[in-house]
C-alpha positions as CSV (number, residue, x, y, z in Angstrom):
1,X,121.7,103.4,119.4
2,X,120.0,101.8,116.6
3,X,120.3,102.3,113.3
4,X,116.9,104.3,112.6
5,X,117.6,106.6,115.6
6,X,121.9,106.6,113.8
7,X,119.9,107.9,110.6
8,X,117.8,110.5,112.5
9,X,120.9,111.9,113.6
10,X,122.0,112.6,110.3
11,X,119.1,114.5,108.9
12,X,119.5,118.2,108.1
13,X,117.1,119.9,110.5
14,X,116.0,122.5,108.5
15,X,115.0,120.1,105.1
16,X,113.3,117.4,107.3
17,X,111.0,120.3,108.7
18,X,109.9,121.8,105.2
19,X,109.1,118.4,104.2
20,X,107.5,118.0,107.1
21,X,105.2,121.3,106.2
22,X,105.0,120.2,102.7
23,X,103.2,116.7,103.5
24,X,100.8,118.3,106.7
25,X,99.6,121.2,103.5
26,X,98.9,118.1,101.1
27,X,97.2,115.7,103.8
28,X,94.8,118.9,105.4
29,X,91.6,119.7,104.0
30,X,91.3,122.9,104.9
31,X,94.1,125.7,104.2
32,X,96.6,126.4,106.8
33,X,98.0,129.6,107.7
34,X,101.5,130.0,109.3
35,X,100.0,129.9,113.0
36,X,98.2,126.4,112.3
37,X,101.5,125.1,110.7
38,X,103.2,126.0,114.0
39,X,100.5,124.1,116.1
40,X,100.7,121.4,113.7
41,X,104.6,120.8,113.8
42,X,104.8,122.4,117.6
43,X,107.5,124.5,116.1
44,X,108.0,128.4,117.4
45,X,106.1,130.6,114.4
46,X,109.2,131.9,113.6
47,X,110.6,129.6,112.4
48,X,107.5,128.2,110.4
49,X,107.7,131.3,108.5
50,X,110.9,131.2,107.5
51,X,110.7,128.3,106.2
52,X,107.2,129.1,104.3
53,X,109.1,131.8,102.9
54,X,111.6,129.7,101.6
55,X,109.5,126.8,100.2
56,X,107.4,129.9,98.8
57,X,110.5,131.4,96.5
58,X,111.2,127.5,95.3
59,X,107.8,127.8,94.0
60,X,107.0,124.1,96.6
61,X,104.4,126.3,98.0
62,X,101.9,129.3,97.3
63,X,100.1,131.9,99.3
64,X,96.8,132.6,98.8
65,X,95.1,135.9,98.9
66,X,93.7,135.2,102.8
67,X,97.8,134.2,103.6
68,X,97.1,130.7,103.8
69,X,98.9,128.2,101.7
70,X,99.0,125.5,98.7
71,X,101.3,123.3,97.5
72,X,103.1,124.8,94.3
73,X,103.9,123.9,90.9
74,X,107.3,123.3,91.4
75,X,106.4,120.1,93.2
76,X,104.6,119.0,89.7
77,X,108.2,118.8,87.7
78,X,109.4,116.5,90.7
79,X,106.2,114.3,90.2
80,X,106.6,114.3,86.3
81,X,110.3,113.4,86.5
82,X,109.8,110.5,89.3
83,X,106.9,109.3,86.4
84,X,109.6,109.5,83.8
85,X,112.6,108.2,85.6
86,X,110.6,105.2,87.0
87,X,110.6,101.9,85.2
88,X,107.8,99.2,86.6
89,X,109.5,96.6,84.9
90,X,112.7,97.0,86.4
91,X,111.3,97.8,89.8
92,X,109.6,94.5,89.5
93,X,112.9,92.7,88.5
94,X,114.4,94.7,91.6
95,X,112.0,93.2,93.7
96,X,111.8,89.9,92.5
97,X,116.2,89.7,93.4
98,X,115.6,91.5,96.7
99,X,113.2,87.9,97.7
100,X,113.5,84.4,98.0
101,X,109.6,83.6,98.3
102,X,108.2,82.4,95.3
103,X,109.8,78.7,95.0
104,X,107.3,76.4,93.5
105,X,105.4,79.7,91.4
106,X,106.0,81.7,88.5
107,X,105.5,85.4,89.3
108,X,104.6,87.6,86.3
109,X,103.7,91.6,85.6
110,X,100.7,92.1,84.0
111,X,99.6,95.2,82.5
112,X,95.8,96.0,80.5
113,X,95.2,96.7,77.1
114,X,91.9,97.6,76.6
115,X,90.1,94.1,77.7
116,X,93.4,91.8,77.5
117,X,96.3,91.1,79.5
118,X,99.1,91.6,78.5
119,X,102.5,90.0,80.2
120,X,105.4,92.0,80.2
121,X,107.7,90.8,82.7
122,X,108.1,87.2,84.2
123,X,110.3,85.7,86.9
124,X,110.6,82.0,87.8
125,X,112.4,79.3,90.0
126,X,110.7,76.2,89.2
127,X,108.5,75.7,85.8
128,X,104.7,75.2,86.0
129,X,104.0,72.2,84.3
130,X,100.5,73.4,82.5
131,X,101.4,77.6,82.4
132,X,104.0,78.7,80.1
133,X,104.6,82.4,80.1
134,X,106.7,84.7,78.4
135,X,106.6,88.5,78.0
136,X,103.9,89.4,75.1
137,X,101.5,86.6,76.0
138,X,97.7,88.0,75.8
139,X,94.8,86.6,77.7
140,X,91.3,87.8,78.1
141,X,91.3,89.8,81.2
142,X,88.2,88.4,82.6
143,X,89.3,84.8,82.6
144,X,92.8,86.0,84.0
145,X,93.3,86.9,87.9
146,X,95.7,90.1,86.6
147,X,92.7,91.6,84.7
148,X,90.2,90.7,87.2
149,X,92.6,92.7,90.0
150,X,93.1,95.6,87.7
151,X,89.6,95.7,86.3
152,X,87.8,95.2,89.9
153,X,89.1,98.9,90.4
154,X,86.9,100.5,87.8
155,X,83.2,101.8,88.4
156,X,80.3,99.2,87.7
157,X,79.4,101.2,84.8
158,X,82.6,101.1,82.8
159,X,82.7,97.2,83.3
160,X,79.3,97.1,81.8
161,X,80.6,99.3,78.9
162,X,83.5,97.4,78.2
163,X,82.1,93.8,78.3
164,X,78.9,94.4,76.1
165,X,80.7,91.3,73.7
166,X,81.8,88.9,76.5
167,X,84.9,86.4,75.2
168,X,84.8,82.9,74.2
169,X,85.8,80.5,77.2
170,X,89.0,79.3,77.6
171,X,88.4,76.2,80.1
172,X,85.2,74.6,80.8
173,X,86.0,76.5,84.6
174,X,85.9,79.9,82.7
175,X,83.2,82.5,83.4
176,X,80.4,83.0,81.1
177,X,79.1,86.6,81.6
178,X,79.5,90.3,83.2
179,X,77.2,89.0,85.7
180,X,79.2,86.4,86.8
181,X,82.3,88.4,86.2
182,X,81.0,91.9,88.8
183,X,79.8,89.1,91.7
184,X,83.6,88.4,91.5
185,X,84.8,91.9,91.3
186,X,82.8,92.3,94.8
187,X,84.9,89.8,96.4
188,X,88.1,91.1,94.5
189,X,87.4,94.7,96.1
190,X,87.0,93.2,99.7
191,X,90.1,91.0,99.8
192,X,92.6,92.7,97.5
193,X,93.3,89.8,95.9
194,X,92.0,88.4,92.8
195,X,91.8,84.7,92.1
196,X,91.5,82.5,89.1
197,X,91.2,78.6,89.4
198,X,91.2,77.1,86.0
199,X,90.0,79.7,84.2
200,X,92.8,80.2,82.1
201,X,94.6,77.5,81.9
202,X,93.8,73.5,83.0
203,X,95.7,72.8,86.3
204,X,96.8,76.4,87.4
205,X,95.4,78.4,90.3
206,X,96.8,82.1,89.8
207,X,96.7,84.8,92.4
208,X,97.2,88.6,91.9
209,X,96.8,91.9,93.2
210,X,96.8,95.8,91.4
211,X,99.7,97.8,91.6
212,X,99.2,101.5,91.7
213,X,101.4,104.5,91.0
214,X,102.1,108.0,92.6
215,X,99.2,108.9,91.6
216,X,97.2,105.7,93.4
217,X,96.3,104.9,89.5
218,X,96.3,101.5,88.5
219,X,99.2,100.7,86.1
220,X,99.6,96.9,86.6
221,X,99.0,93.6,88.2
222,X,101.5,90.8,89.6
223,X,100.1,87.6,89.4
224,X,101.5,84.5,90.8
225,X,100.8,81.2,89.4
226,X,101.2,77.7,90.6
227,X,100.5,73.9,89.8
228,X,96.9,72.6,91.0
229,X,93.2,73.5,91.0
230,X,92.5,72.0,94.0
231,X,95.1,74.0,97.0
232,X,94.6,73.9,100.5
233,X,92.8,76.7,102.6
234,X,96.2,77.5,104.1
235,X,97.9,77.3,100.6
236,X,94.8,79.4,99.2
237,X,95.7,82.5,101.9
238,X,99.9,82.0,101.6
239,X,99.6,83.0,98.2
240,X,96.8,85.6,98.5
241,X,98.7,87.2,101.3
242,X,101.8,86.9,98.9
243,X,100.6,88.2,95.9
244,X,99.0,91.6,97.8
245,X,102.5,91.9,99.7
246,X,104.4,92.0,96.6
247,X,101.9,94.5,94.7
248,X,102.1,96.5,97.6
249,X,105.9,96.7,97.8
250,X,105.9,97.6,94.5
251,X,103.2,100.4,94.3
252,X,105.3,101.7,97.0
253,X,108.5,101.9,94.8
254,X,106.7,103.9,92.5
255,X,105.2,106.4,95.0
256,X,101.8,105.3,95.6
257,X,100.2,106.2,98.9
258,X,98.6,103.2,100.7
259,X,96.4,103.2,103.7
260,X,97.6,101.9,106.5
């Protein structure tokens, strides 16, 4: 026996079925009554209604007038506590002991503040010899792959609105305009993975990715940055694939729902 199926062993029937009914009400788009919850979970209707009835006096679900169901309010204190109780920053230090990857990087949490990035974490094994970063360290989020990862995920329109006065360069390789700044927001929304060589500092290719929250809202970025302009294709997608793997694993620790 392996150790999932050892786990599975251990779960109380009755609270791995109403969690069960609780995520098929949030993932349907239509409302379910008691006989589609029993087709859905292939459990006799019986038993479905018990437990409806149950998750109906903890106030996880409601009935609506025509006897099918919502999810209830009571589910809103659990999400509001899980936003309290969870602290990105220390999730990202959990994260960053939990690895070895990362050798010849430094790996930082970025969050926005209005049209700067702001740095407010920062792990390390080796020092970059151009990049120097410590927590509280602004830089223009359109030069910087950690705004361009977080920014990519707002509409056209609000990008527009919020660049009106586009910054100064900061390297000769920085961009110069919204224009050039949305044709790299459409390769940002493809891949997942933002990318800035030289744009914010001489000598440094950084790579980064959003991270989302249980809401899927964007709340940060990690951004991994390393020696050189001038990496290898092979390099170029290690570090891509890295920096979406580690935003993912942390979107996940505070509750965000991917795809796939």
């Amino acid at each position: 026996m392996d150790e999932d199926e050892s786990t599975r062993l251990r779960l109380v029937p009755a609270v791995e079925r109403a969690s069960i009914i609780l995520d098929i009400v949030s993932a349907s788009k239509r409302y379910l009554t008691v006989s589609d919850l029993a087709r859905e979970t292939s459990l006799p209707k019986s038993t479905v209604h018990g437990l409806c009835t149950t998750l109906l006096h903890l106030g996880l679900l409601i009935r609506r007038p025509d006897q099918t169901f919502v999810l209830g309010p009571h589910l809103l204190k659990w999400s509001n506590a899980f936003e309290r109780q969870t602290d990105i920053a220390a999730e990202f230090a959990a994260l960053w002991d939990q690895t070895d990857e990362f050798r010849d990087s430094v790996v930082s949490l970025c969050i926005l503040d209005e049209t700067d990035v702001v740095f407010i974490a920062a792990r390390q094994r080796s020092a970059l010899e151009h990049f120097t970063v410590r927590p509280g360290m602004r830089l223009p989020a359109v030069f910087c792959a950690a705004g361009k990862a977080m920014i990519a995920r707002w509409p056209d329109h609000d990008i527009h609105r919020a660049l009106k006065a586009f910054p100064e360069r900061l390297t000769e390789r920085s961009i110069t305009d919204v224009g050039e700044f949305l044709e790299e927001v459409k390769a940002v929304r493809a891949d997942g993975v933002a990318v800035d060589v030289g744009q914010c500092q001489r000598g440094v290719t950084n790579f980064a990715a959003a991270v989302l929250n249980s809401l899927n809202r964007t709340v940060a970025a990690v951004l991994i940055s390393v020696n050189s302009e001038d990496l290898p294709e092979d390099a170029i997608r290690e570090f891509s694939a890295s920096a979406r793997g580690l935003a993912t694993r942390l979107s996940q620790r505070l509750g965000a729902e991917l795809a796939g």
